[in-house]
C-alpha positions in Angstrom: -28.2 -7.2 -17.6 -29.3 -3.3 -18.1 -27.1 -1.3 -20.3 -25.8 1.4 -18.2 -26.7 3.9 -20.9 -30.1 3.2 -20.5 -29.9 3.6 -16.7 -28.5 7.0 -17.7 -31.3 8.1 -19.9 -33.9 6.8 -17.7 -32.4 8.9 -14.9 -32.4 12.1 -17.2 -36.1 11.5 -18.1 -36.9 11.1 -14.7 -35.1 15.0 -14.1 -37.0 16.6 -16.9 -40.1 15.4 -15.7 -39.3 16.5 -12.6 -38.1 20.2 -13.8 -41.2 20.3 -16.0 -43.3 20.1 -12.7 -40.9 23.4 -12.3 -42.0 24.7 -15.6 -45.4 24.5 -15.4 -45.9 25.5 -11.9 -43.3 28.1 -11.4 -44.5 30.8 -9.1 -42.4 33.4 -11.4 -41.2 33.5 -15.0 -37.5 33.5 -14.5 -38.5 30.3 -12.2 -39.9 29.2 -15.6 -36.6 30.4 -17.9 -34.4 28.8 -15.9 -36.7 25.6 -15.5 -36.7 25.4 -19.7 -32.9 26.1 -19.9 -32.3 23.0 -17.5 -34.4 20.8 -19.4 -32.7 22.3 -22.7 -29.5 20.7 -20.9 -30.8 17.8 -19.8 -32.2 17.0 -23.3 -28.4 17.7 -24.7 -26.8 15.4 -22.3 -29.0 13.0 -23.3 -28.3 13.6 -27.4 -24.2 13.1 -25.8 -25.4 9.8 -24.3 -27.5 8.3 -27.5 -24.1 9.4 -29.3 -21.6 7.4 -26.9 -24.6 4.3 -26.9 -24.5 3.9 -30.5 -21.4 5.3 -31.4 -22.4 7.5 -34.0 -20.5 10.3 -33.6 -23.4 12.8 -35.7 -25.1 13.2 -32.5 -21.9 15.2 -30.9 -22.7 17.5 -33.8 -26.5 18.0 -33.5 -25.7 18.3 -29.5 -23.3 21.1 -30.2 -26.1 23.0 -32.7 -29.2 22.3 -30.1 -26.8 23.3 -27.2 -26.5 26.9 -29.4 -29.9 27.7 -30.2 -30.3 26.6 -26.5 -28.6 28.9 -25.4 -29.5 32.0 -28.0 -33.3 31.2 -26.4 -32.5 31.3 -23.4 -31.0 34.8 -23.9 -33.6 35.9 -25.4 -36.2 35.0 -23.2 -33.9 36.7 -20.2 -34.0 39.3 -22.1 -37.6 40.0 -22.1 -38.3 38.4 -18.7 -35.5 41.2 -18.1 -38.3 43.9 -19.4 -40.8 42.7 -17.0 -39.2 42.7 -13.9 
């Protein structure tokens, strides 16, 4: 029987893939920001869902710390795609 988790996952990896067609082929670069902070949140749902499979309860903590310096990146890079526009 397939763990559900893994069902999960599999479904996130498909979604990054899929957003790093986004990434790559953006016709703009906030197209391309918003692309990366996506697959930033995709990748930290899927930290979360490691966590809950193995119920280790570090990887609610290193989800917390990737999610901030997710999100300070993504600021930043607003912030100069900001200069540009």
């Amino acid at each position: 029987m397939i763990d559900p988790w893994q069902t999960a996952l599999s479904v996130l990896f498909i979604l990054i893939l899929l957003v790093m067609i986004r990434l790559f082929k953006g016709p703009t670069a906030p197209d391309r920001v918003v692309a990366l902070d996506a697959i930033n949140t995709f990748t930290v749902c899927a930290i979360l869902i490691f966590g809950v499979a193995f119920q280790e309860t570090v990887y609610v903590d290193v989800a917390i710390v990737y999610a901030v310096l997710s999100f300070v990146g993504t600021l930043y890079l607003a912030k100069l795609v900001g200069r540009d526009i």
